[in-house]
N, C-alpha and C positions, 0 to 999 in steps of 0.2 A: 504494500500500500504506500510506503513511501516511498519508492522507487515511481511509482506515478506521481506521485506530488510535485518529487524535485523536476521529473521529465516533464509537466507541466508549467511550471517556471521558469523552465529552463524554455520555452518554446515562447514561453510569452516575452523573456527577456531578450531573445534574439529577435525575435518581431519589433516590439517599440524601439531597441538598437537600430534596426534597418531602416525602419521609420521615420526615425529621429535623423539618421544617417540622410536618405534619399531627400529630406526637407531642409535638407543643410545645405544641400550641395547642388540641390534645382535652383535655379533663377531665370528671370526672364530673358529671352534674348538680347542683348544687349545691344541700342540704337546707336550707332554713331551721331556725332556733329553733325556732318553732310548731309545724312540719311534724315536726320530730325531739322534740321533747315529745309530739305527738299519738301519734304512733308506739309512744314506749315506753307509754305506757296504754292502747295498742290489745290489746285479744283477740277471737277469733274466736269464733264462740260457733255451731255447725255445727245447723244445722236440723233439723225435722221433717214427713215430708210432711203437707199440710191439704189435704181434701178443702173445697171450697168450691160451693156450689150456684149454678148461672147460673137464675133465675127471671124469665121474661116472662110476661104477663098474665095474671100470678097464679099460675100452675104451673112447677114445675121442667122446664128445659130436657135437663140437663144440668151436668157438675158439674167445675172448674177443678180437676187436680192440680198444687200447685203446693210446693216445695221453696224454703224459701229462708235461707241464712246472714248472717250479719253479724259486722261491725267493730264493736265494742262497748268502752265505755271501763271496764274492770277494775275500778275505783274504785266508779264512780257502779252499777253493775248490782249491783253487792251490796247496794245499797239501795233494793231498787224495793219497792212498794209492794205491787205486784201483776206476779208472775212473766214474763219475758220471754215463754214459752210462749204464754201465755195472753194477753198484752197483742199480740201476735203477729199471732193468731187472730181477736181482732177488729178489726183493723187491717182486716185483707184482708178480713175480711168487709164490712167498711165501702170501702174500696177497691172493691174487683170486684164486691160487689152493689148496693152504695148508690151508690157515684161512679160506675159501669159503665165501666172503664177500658179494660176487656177486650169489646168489641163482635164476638163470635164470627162473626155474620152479614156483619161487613166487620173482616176481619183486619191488612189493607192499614192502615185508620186507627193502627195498635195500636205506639208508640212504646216499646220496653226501656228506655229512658232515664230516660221521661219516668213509668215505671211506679217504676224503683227510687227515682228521687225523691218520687214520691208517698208510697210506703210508708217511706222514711224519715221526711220531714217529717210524716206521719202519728201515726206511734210516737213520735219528738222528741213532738212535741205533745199524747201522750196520757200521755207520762214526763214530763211539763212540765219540761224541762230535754235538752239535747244530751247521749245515751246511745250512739245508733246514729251510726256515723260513714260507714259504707258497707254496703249491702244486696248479697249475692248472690243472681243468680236463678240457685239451682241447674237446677231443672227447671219449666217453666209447660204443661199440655199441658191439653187437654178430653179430655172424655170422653161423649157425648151419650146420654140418657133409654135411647132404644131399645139403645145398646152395654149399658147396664147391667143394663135387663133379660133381653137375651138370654145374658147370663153369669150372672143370678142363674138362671133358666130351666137352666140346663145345658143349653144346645142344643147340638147336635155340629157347628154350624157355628165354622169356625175362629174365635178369639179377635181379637177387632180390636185395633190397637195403639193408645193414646192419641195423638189427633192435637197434633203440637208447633204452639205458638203461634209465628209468624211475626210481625216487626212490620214496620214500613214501610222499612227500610233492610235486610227481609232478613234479621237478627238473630235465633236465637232463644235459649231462656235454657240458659247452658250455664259458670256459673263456676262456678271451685270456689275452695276453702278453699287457702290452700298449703300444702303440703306439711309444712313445721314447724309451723307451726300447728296442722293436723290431728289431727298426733302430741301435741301438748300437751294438746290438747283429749279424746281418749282418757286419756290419763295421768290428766286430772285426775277422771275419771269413776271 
């Protein structure tokens, strides 16, 4: 009987040890300077959807909806030259029509990663200066020639869903704004 006692103490002692140990030695991530400066000048700045045309040999294919927000520094956006909207719009156009980042015909190639750093470093580079700090892809989906004409047609055939852009790791575009942000971002409108 006390050979269970002490193996009971003995178990409860190495537990609140570990305990005690694992709450000693967790802390939070730790912010840099930079990291917590970029932060307070960050605003979200919530999207618009853009229709964007996929064009092969010479004709339109079919046409990329695509949503996307960003991380924007407060400061410097209030000086642009020519309106975030618009400076936006022909990113992507440049982007998905001209760079064809987006290969509909092989989807598998199609990297999320490698698409929001495009379009950031794209925009950086068209605001000649660091504006955009992080791109979200709210929504990326197709929508192909014939789906569009048979909804301008009003055919009584059911309505097709916009097909979602898959990229190679599986991924597809699905961030959103957060929450406080959001709310700011209405407010300020």
């Amino acid at each position: 009987m006390l050979k269970l006692v002490f193996t009971g103490v003995w178990v409860c002692a190495v537990t609140l040890g570990s305990v005690y140990f694992s709450i000693q030695h967790a802390s939070a991530p730790v912010e840099s300077d930079a990291e917590a400066d970029r932060r307070a000048l960050q605003q979200y700045v919530p999207g618009e959807l853009i229709t964007v045309p996929v064009i092969t040999d010479g004709a339109v294919q079919g046409y990329f909806l695509t949503k996307l927000s960003f991380a924007v520094d407060k400061n410097k956006i209030k000086h642009l030259d020519v309106p975030l909207k618009e400076t936006v719009t022909n990113a992507l156009f440049e982007i998905l029509v001209g760079q064809k980042l987006v290969n509909v015909a092989d989807s598998n190639s199609f990297d999320l990663a490698q698409f929001k750093t495009a379009v950031k470093e794209g925009l950086n580079e068209d605001m000649r200066d660091e504006v955009i700090f992080e791109v979200l892809v709210e929504q990326l989906e197709y929508l192909s020639k014939a789906d569009v004409a048979r909804i301008a047609k009003g055919a009584s055939q059911p309505q097709q869903q916009p097909v979602a852009i898959v990229d190679k790791n599986g991924e597809t575009a699905h961030d959103e704004i957060p929450e406080a942000e959001r709310r700011a971002a209405a407010a300020a409108r």
